[in-house]
DODOLUM-863355 format. One record per residue: residue in one letter; y, x, z negated of N, C-alpha, C, O in turn. Coordinates in pm, whole numbers, plus 50000, padded with zeros to 5 digits. Example, Ala and Ser with C-alpha at 12.3 -4.5 7.8 and 13.67 -1.06 7.14 Angstrom:
BEGIN
A494315131949220495505123049220496705132049220496685142449154/S497755128549292498945136749286500035129049213501145134149196/
END
This chain:
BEGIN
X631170852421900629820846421898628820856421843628960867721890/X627970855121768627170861021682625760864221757625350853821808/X625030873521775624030872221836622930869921732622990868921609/X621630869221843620240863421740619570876221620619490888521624/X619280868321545618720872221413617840881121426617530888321331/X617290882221543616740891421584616470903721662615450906821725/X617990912521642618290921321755617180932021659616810933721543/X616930938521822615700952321812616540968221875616410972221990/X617290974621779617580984021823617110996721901615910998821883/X617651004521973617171017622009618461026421990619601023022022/X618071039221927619571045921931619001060821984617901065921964/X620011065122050619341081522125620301084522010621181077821956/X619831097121991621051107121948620691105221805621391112921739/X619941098621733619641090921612619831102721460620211099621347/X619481114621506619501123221425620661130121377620561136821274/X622001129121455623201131421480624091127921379623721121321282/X625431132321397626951127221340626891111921292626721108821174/X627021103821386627111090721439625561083221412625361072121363/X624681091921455623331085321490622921081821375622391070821363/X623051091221255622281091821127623051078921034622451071120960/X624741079021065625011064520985624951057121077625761050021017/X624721049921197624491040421230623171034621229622981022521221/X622091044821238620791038521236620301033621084619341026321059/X621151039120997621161033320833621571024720838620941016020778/X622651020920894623611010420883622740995720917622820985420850/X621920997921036620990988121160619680983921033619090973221025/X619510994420956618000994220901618330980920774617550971920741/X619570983120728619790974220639620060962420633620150955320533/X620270958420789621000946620838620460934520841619700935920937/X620300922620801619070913620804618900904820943618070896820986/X620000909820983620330901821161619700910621281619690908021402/X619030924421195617690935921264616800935221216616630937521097/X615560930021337614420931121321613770945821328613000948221235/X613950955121415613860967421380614490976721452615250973821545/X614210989721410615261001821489614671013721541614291021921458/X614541016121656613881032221680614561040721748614931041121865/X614711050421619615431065321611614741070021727613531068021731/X615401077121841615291088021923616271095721907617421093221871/X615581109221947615791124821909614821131821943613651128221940/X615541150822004614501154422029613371158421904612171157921928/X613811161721793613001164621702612951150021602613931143121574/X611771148021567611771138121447612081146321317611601157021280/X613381134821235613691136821111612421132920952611421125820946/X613001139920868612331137320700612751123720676612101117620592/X613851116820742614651104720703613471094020688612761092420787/X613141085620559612441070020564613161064120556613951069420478/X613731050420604614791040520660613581030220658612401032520684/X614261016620615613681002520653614001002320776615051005420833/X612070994620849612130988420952612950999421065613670994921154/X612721014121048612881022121139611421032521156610571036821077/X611711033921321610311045321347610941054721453611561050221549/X610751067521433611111077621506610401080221593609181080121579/X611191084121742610661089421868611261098721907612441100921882/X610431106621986610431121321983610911123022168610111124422260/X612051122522175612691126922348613531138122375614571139622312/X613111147322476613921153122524614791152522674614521158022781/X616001142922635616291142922739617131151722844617681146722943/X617161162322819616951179622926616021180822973616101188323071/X614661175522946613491174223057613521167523167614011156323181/X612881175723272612891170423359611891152623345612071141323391/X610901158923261609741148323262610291134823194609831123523208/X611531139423108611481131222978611711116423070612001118423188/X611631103923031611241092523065611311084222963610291082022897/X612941075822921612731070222796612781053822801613501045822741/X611741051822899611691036222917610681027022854610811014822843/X609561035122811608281027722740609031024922609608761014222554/X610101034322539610641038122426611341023122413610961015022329/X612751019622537613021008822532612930996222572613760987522596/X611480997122574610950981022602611080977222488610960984522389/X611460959622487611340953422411612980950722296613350942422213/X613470962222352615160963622280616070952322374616250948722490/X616550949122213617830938822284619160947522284620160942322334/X619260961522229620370962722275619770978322289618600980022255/X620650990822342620471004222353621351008822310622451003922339/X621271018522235623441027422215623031037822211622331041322115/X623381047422330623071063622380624481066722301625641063122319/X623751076022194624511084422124624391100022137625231108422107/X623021101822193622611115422212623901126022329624311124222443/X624111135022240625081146322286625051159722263624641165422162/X625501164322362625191183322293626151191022342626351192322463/X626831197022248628011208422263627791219122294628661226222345/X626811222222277626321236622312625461236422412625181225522463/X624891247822458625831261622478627511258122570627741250222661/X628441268022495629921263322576629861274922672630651275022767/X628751287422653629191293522762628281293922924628241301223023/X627671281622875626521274422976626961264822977626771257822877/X627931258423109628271248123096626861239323176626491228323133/X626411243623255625271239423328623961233023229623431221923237/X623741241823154622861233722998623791223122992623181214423055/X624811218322959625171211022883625461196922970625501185622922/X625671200723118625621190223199624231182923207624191170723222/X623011191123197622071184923215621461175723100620571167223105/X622401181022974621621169722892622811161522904622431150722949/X623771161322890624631152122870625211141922969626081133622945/X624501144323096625101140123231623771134023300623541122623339/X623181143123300621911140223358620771131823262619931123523295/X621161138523105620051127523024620691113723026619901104723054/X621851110323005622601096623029622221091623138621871079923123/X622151094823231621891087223428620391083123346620241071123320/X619181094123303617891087723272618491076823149618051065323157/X619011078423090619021067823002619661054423045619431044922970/X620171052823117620981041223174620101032023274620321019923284/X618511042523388618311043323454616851033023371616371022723419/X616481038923258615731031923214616361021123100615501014523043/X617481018923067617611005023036617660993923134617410982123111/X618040999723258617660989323357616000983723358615530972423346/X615300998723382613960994823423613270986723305612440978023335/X613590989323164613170985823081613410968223044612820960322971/X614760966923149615670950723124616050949822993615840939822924/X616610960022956617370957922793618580949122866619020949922981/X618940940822758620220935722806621640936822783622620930822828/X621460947222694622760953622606622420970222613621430975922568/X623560975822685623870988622654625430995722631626390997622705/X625090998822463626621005422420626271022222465625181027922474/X627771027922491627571041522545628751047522448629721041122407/X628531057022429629321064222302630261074622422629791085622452/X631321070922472632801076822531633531085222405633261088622290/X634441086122485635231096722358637121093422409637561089122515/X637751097122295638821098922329639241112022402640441114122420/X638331120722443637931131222525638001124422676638531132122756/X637671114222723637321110022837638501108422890638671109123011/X639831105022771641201104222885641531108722925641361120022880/X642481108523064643921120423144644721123823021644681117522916/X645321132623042646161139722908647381124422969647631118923076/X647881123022799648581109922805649761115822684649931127722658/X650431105122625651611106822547651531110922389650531105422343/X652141117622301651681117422176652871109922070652761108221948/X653891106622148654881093422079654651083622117655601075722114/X653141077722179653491063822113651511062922195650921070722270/X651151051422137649471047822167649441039422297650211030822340/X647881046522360647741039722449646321027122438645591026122340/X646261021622520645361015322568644321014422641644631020922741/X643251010422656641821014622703641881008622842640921003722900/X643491009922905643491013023070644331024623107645031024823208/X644231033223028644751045523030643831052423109642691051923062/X643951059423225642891062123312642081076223237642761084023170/X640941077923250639581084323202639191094223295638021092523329/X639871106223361639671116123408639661130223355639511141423404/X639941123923206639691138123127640621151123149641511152623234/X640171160423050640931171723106639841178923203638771181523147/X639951182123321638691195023415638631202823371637541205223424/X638871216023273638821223623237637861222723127637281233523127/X637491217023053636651215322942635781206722971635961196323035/X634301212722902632891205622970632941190322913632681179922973/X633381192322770632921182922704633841165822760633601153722761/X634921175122800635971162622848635461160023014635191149423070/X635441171623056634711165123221633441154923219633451143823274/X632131161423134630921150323091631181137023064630521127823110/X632301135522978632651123422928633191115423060632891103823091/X633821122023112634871115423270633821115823347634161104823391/X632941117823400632101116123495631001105823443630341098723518/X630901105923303629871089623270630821077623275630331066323271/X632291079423284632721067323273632391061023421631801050423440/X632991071523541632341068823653631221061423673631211051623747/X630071066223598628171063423594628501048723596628101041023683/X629311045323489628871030423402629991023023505629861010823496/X630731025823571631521016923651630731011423772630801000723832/X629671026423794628651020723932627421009923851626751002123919/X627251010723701625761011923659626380992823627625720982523640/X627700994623586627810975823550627870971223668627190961223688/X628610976323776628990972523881627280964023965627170952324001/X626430973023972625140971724044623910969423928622730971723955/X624330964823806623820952723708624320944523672624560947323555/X624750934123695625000925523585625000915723566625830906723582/X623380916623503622890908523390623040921723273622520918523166/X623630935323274623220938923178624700940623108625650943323182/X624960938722937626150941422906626520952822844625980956622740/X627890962022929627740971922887628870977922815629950977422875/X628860984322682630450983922603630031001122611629031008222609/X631541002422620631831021322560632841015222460633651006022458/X632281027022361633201029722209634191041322227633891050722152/X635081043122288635991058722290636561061222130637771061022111/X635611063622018636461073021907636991083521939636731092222022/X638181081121828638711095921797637591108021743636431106021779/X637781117421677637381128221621636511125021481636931123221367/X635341125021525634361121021388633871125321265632971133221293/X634001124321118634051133321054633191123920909633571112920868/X632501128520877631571122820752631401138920636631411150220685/X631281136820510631001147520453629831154120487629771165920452/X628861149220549627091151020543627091157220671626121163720709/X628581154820769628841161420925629461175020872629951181520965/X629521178420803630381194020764629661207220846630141213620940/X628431208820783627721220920839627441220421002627551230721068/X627211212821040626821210321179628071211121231627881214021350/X629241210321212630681209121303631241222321254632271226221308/X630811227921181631401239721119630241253121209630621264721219/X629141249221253628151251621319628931253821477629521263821519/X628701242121537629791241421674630841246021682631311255321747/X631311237421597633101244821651633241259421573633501269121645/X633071261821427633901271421351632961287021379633591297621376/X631351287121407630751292821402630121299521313629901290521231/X629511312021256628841315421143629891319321060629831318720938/X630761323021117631721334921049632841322721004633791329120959/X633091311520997634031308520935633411302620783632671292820778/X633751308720690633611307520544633751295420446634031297220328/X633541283320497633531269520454634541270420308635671265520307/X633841278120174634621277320053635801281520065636261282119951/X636721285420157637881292820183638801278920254639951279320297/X638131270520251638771259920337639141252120137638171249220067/X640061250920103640511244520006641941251419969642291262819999/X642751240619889643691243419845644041256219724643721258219607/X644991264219838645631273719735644631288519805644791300319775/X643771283619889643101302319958643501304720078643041314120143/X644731293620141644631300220251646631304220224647351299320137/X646931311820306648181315720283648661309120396648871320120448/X649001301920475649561293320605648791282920683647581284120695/X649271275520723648661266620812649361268921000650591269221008/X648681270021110649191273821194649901257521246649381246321251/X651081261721276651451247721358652161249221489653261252821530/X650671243721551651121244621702651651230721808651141219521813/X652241233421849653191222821945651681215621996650681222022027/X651821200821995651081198022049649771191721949649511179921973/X649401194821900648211199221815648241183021740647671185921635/X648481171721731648811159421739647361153421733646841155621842/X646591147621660645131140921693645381128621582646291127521500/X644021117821616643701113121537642271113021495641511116921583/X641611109021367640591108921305639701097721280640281086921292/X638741097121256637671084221232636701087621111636291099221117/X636331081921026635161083820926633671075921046633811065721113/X632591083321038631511084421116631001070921089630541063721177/X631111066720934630551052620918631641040120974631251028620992/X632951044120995633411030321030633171030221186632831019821241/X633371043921267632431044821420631361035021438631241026421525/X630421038621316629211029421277628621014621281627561008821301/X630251011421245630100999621175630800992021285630630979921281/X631550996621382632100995921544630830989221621630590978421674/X630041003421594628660999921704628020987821654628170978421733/X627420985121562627390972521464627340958321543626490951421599/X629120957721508629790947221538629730944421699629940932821733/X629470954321802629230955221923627860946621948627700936222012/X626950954421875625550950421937625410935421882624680928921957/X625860928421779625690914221759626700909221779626910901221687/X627970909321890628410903821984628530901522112628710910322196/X628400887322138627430890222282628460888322399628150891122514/X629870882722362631090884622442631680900522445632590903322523/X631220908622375631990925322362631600930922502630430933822523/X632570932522599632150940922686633310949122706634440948222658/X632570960822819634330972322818634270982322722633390985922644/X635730987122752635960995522646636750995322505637780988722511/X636501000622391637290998122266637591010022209636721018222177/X639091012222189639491025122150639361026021961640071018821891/X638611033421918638681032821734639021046721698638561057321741/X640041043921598640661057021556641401051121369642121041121364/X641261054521316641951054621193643331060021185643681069821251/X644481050421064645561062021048645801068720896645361064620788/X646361076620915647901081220943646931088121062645711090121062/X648151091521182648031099521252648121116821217648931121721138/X647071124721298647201136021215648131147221274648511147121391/X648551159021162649131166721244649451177921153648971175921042/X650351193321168649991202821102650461199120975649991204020872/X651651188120976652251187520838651671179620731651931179320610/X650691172220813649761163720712648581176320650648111179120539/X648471180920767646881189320677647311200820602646591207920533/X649031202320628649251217920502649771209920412649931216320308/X650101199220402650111190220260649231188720148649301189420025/X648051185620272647091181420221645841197120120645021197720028/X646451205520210645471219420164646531230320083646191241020031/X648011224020087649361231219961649171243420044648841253919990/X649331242720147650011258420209650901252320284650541241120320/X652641257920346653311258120432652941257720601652191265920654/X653311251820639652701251920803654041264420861655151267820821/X653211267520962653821285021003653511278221190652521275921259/X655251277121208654911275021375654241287621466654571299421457/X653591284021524652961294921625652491288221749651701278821754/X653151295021865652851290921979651831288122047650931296522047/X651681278022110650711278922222649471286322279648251285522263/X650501295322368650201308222420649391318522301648471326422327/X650091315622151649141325922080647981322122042646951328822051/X648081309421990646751301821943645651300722024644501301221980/X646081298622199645471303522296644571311922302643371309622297/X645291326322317645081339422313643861340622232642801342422292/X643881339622068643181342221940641651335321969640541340021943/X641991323722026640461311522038639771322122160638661327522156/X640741323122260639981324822405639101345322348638091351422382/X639941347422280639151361822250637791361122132636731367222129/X638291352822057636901352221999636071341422067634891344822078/X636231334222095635491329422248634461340122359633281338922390/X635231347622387635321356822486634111367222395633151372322452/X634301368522291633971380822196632151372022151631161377822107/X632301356322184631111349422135631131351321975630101354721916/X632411348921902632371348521776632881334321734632851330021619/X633331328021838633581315821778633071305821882633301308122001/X632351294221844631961283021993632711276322052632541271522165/X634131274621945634461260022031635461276322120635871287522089/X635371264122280635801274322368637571270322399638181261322342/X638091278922496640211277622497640491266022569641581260422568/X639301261622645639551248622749639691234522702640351224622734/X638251239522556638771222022454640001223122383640811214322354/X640021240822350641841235222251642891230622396644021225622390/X642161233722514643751229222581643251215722591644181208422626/X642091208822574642301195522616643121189622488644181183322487/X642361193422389643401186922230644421184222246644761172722216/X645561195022308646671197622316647371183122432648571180522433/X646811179022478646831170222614646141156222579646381145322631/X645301159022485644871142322452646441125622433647661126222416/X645751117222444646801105722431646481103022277645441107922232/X647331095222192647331088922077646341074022152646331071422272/X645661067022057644891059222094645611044222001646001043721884/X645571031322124645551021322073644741012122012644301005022102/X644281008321903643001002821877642610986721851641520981521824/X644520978521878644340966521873642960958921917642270954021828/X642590958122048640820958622129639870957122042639390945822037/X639450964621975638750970021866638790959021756637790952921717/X640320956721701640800949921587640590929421580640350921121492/X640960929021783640830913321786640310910821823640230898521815/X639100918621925637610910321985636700915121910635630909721940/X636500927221775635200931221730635490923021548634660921121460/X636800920421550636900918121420636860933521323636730932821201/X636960944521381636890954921323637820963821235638350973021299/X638020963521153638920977421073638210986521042637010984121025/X638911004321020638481014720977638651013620792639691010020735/X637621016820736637471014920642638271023920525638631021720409/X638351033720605638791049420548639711055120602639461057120721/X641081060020558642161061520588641951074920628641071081020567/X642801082920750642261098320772642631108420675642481120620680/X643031102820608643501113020494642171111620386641921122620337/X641311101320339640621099520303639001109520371638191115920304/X639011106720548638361112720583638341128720651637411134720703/X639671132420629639931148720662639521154020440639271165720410/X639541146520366639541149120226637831152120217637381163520211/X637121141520218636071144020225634991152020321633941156420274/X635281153120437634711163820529635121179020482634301188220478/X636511180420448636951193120336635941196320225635411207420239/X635641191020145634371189020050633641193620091633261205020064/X633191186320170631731187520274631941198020296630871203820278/X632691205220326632671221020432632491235020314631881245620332/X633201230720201633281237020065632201238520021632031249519968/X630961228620022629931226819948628661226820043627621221820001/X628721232220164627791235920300627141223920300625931224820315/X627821207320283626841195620287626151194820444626441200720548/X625111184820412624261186420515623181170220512623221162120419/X622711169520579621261153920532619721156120607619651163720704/X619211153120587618021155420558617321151520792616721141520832/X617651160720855617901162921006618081175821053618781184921007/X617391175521145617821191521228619181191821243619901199221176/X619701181721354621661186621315621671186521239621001196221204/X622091180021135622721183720983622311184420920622301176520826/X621591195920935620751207520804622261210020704623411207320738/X621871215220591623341217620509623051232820505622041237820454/X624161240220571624011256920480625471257720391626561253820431/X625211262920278626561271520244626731287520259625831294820218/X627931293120320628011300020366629191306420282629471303820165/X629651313020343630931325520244630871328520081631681336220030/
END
């Protein structure tokens, strides 16, 4: 069932990975009457029938309910990886700005709220064969980003439970990747010191292949185009797992970059992250590579027969172009994804 011609978006996080193609995506849509970008900083971006608002939700004060009056649907996209060696920062925006955001789509009576989950949010699950979006959501404990995620699924079990009139969908993607996402993820995870132009075929001499190391991928616009199909369906509730294939793994990406994959253990790959970790030379911290290592393969039938949805872009298509992106310090016109080139 199609909803009215007149849905009025709100998107947190608007400036973001995700945020920046979906709120393009909304601006163009003729079934949106209009869209307002929240973020803490306002972007250079002009978009049809979009207006930027300026929230911080790590404030105590922040209060984003005047923002969504009048929205027929909400999709909290807003997230923050950093600081990893403050996990306490990162609970408060990501844990605590979600409760305000949930807290005022009630007060506000939006009647649609999508929440951006992760394939982060699952119990470590199987990597021969896909699961399904009753695969239980306790995350790995050891890693912030996977505990945050497991403790909002909680939120929204109390928040539908003790609303509903309001409808509420989580999107759990895989691993998100757009060319224009390069600098900003190369930012988080790789840090200053990893050399973007060195990432191409024929400069690196090995690919590490570690047991385990098993993921899948998503292009940011078909995520996009997920949320989309969510907010102008008015039967979508729950959760929907979206992930693109081929499934990934070391032998696809030293194919793909013509170096040999070189097994290496666990324990060493471990070791190497947790010291430059340790050393504050690299961000992403040893607790997310152990959640990686522990993630489930994702089923996305859900996705395929109640949203009408396919991924547009094959992961080979979208590990190709984020490669680019990383080569050429891409970036878009946003505080996250400023573009630097580096090495």
């Amino acid at each position: 069932m199609t909803g009215p011609v007149d849905s009025r978006v709100v998107v947190t996080g608007a400036t973001g990975n995700v945020g920046t193609s979906l709120v393009r995506l909304l601006s163009e849509d003729p079934q949106v009457e209009w869209v307002r970008g929240v973020a803490r900083r306002k972007p250079g971006l002009i978009l049809p029938k979009t207006e930027w608002h300026s929230v911080d939700l790590a404030s105590d004060r922040a209060d984003p309910t005047e923002v969504f009056r009048g929205a027929t649907a909400v999709v909290h996209l807003a997230w923050a990886f950093q600081p990893t060696h403050d996990p306490a920062s990162t609970w408060r925006t990501n844990v605590l700005g979600s409760m305000k955001v949930f807290e005022a789509v009630a007060a506000a009576g939006v009647p649609t709220l999508l929440h951006a989950s992760s394939v982060g949010a699952y119990s470590p699950g199987p990597k021969d064969r896909a699961v399904d979006e009753s695969w239980p959501t306790h995350g790995w404990p050891d890693a912030a980003y996977c505990r945050e995620k497991a403790y909002l699924e909680r939120a929204l079990d109390v928040f539908t439970r003790d609303h509903t009139d309001v409808r509420v969908v989580r999107m759990r993607p895989a691993f998100l990747f757009k060319r224009e996402s390069a600098s900003e993820q190369r930012r988080i995870f790789g840090g200053r010191f990893l050399p973007g132009p060195a990432v191409r075929p024929g400069l690196l001499p090995f690919l590490p292949d570690i047991p385990g190391l098993t993921v899948q991928v998503l292009h940011t616009d078909d995520a996009a185009r997920a949320y989309r199909l969510a907010v102008h369906s008015d039967q979508a509730r729950g959760a929907f797992n979206l992930a693109a294939d081929p499934v990934v793994d070391s032998d696809l990406l030293a194919e793909m970059l013509g170096v040999r994959p070189l097994r290496l253990p666990r324990t060493a790959a471990r070791s190497v992250i947790a010291a430059g970790w340790g050393l504050r030379l690299l961000p992403a911290s040893p607790h997310l590579f152990d959640a990686v290592l522990r993630l489930p393969l994702m089923d996305c039938s859900r996705a395929r027969t109640e949203l009408g949805w396919r991924p547009e872009h094959a992961a080979t298509e979208v590990l190709r172009e984020f490669l680019d992106g990383l080569r050429h310090g891409a970036g878009a016109d946003t505080a996250p994804l400023r573009g630097h080139e580096v090495g």
